[in-house]
C-alpha positions as CSV (number, residue, x, y, z in Angstrom):
1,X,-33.6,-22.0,10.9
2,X,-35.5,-19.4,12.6
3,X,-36.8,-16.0,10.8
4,X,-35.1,-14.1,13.7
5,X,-31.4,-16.3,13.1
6,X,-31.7,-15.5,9.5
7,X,-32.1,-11.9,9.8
8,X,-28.9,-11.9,12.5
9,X,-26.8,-13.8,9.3
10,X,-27.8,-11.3,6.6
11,X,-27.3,-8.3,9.3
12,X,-23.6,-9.7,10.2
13,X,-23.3,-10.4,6.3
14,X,-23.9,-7.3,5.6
15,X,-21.6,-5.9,8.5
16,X,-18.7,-8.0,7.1
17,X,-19.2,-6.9,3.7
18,X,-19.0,-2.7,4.8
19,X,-15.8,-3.7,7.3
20,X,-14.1,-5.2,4.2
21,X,-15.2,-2.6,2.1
22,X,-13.7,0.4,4.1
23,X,-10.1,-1.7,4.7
24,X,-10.0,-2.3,0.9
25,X,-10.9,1.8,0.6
26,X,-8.7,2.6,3.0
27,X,-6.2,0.6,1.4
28,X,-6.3,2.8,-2.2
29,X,-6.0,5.9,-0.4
30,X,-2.2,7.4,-0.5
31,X,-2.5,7.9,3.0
32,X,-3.5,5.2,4.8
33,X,-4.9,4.3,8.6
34,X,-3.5,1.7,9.8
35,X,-6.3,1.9,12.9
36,X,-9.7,2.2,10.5
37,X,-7.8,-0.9,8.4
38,X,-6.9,-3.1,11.6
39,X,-10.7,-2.0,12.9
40,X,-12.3,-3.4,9.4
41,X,-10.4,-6.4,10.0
42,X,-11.6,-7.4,13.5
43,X,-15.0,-7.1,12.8
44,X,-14.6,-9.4,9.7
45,X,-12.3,-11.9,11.9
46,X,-15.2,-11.3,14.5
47,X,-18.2,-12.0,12.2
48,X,-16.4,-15.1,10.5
49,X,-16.1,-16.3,14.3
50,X,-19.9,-15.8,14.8
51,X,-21.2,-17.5,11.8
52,X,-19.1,-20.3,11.8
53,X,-20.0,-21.5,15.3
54,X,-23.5,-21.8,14.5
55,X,-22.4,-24.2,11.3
56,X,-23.2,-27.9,12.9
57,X,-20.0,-30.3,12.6
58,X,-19.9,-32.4,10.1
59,X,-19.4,-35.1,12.9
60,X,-22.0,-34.0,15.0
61,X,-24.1,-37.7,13.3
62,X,-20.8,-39.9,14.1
63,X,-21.0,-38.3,18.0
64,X,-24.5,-39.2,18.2
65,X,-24.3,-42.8,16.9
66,X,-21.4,-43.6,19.6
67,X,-24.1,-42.2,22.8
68,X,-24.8,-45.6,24.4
C-alpha cells in the first residue's frame, strides 16, 4: 500500500472515531441535537463507505482464474 493511502486511512480513522465521539456526547447530554447526531452519523456511514471500497474482494482470485 502506498505511504500516501495509509495516511488517507488513519486520517478517515481518525475522522470516524471524532464523528462517533460527538453523536455518543451528544447523546448524554439532556438536550440533545438531533442535527450534530444525524451529522456524526453520515460521516461515519460516509467513511465506512470509503474504506471499504478500497478492501479487494475476496473473489477478486476466482474472477481472474475464469479470464480466458
Amino acid at each position: 500500500m502506498k505511504p500516501e493511502n495509509e495516511m488517507m486511512k488513519k486520517f478517515i480513522i481518525l475522522i470516524m472515531v471524532l464523528a462517533i465521539g460527538a453523536a455518543l456526547y451528544e447523546q448524554s447530554l439532556d438536550d440533545k441535537n438531533v442535527y450534530i447526531m444525524v451529522a456524526a452519523i453520515v460521516v461515519f456511514m460516509m467513511g465506512m463507505m470509503w474504506l471499504s471500497s478500497k478492501t479487494p474482494s475476496k473473489n477478486q482470485d476466482n474472477d481472474e482464474d475464469n479470464v480466458q
